[in-house]
DRENKEGU-83581 format. One record per residue (C-alpha): x, y, z negated; chain; residue in three letters. Coordinates in nm, 4 decimals. Last residue first. Example, Ala and Ser with C-alpha at 12.3 -4.5 7.8 and 13.67 -1.06 7.14 Angstrom:
[node [1.3670; -0.1060; -0.7140]; 'A'; 'SER'] [node [1.2300; -0.4500; -0.7800]; 'A'; 'ALA'] 
END
This chain:
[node [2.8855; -0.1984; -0.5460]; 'A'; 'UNK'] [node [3.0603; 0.0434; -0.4206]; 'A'; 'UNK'] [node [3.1963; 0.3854; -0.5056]; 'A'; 'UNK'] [node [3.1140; 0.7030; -0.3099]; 'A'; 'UNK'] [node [3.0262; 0.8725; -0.6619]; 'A'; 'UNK'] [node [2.6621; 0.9220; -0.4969]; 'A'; 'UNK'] [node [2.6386; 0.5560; -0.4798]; 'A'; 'UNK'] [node [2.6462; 0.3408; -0.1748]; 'A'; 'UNK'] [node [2.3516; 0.0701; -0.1146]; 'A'; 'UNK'] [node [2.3126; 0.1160; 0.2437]; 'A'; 'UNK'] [node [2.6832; 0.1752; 0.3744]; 'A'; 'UNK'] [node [2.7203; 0.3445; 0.6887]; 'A'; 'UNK'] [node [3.0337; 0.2826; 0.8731]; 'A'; 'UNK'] [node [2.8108; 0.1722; 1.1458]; 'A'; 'UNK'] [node [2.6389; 0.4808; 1.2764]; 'A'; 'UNK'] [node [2.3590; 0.4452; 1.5074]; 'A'; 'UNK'] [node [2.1164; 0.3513; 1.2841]; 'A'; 'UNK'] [node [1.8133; 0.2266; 1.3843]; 'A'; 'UNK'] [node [1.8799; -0.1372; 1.3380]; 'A'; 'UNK'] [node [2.0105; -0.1223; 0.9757]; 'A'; 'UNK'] [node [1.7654; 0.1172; 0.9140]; 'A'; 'UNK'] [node [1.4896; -0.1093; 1.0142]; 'A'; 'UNK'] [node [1.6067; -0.4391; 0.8122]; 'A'; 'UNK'] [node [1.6696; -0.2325; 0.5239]; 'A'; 'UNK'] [node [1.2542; -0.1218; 0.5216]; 'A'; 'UNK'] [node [1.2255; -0.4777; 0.6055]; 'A'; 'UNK'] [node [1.3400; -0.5985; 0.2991]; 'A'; 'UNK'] [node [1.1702; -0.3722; 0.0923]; 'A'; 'UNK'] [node [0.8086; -0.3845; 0.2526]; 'A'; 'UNK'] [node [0.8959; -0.7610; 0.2278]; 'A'; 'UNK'] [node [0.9680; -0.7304; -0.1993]; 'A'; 'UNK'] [node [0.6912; -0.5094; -0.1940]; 'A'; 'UNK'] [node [0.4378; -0.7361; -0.0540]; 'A'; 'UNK'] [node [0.5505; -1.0336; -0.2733]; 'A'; 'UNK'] [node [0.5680; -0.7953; -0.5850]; 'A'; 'UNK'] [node [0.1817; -0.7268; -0.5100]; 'A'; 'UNK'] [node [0.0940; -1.1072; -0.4045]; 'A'; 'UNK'] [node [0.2831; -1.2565; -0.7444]; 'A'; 'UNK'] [node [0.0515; -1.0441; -0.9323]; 'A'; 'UNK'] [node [-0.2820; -1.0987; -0.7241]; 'A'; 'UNK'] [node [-0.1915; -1.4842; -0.7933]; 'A'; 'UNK'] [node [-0.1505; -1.3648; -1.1941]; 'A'; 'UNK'] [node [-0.4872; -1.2179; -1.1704]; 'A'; 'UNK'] [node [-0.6810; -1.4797; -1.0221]; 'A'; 'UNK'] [node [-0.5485; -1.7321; -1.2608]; 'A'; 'UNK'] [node [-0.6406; -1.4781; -1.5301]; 'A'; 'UNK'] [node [-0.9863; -1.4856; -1.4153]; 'A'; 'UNK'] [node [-1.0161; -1.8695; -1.3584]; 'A'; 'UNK'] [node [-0.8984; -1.8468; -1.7436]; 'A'; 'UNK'] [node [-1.1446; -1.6297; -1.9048]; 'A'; 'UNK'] [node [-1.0457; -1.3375; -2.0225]; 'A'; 'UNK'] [node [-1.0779; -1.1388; -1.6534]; 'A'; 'UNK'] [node [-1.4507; -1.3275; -1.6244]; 'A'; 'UNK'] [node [-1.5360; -1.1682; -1.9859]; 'A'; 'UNK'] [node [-1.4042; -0.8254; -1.8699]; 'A'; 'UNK'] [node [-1.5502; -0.8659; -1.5670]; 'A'; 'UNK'] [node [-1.8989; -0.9257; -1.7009]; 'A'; 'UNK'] [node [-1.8310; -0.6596; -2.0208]; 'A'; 'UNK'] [node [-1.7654; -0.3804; -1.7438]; 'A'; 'UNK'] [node [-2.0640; -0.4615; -1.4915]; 'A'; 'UNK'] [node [-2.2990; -0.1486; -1.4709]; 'A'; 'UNK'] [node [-2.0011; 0.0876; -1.6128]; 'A'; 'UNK'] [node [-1.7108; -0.0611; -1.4465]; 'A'; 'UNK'] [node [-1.8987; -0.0862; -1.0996]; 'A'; 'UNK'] [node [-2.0189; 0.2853; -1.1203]; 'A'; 'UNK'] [node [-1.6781; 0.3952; -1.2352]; 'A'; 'UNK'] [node [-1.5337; 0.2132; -0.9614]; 'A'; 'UNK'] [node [-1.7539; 0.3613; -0.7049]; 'A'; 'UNK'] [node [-1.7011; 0.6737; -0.8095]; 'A'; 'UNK'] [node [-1.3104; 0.6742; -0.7761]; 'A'; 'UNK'] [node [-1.4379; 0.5231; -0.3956]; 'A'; 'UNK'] [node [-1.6213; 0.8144; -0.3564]; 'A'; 'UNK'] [node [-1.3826; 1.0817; -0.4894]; 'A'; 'UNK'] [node [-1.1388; 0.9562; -0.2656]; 'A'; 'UNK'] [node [-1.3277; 0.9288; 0.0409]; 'A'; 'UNK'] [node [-1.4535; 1.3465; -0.0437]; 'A'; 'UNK'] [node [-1.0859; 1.4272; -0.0989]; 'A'; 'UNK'] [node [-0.9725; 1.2657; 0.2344]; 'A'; 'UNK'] [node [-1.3091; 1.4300; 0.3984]; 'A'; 'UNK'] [node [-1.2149; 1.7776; 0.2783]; 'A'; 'UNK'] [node [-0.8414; 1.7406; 0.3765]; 'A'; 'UNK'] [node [-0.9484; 1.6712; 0.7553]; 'A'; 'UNK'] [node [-0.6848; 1.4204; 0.9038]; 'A'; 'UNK'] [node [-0.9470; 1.1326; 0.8714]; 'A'; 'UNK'] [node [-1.1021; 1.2801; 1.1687]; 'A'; 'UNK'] [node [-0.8451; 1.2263; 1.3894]; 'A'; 'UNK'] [node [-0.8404; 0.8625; 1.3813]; 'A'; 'UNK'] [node [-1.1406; 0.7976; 1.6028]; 'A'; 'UNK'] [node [-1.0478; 1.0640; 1.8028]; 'A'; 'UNK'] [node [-0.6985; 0.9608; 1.8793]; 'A'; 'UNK'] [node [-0.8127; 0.6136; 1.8852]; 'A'; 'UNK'] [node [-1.0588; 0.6975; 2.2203]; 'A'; 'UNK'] [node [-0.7513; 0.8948; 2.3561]; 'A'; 'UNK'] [node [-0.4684; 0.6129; 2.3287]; 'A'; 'UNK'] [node [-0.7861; 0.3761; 2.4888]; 'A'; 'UNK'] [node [-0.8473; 0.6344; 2.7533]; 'A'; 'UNK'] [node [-0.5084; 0.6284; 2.8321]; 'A'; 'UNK'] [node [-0.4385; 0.2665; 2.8874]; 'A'; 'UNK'] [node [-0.7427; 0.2405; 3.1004]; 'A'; 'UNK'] 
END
């Protein structure tokens, strides 16, 4: 069971590896936004003025540096665990100095 589920999601995800489809998802969703801006641009600019809109935007705000500060973190997190070496030092500059 455990391998036909591995080989299922192989296939599933394999076709995303195709250049021509990554291009053609791209250009769709860059269309999409055009389409949305030009249809709706003065309604979400109005709504983005207005102050529920800039509400919304400063909680997307804190959630983007949120997500990066943890993607950070953990991205230490993972190197200190995988490496084998313990002399190493994460934050070292080229010099060889510390901080």
């Amino acid at each position: 069971m455990k391998e036909l589920f591995k080989l299922i999601s192989n296939k599933l995800q394999g076709w995303y590896y195709y250049q021509e489809l990554k291009e053609l998802s791209s250009l769709a969703f860059i269309g999409g936004v055009i389409w949305l801006f030009y249809n709706y641009g003065k309604d979400i600019l109005n709504f983005l003025s207005s102050n529920t809109g800039l509400i919304y935007l400063s909680f997307l705000l804190v959630a983007i540096v949120l997500g990066i500060a943890i993607k950070m973190y953990y991205r230490v997190i993972v190197i200190k665990y995988y490496e084998k070496d313990t002399d190493i030092r994460l934050f070292e500059k080229n010099s060889g100095s510390t901080l």
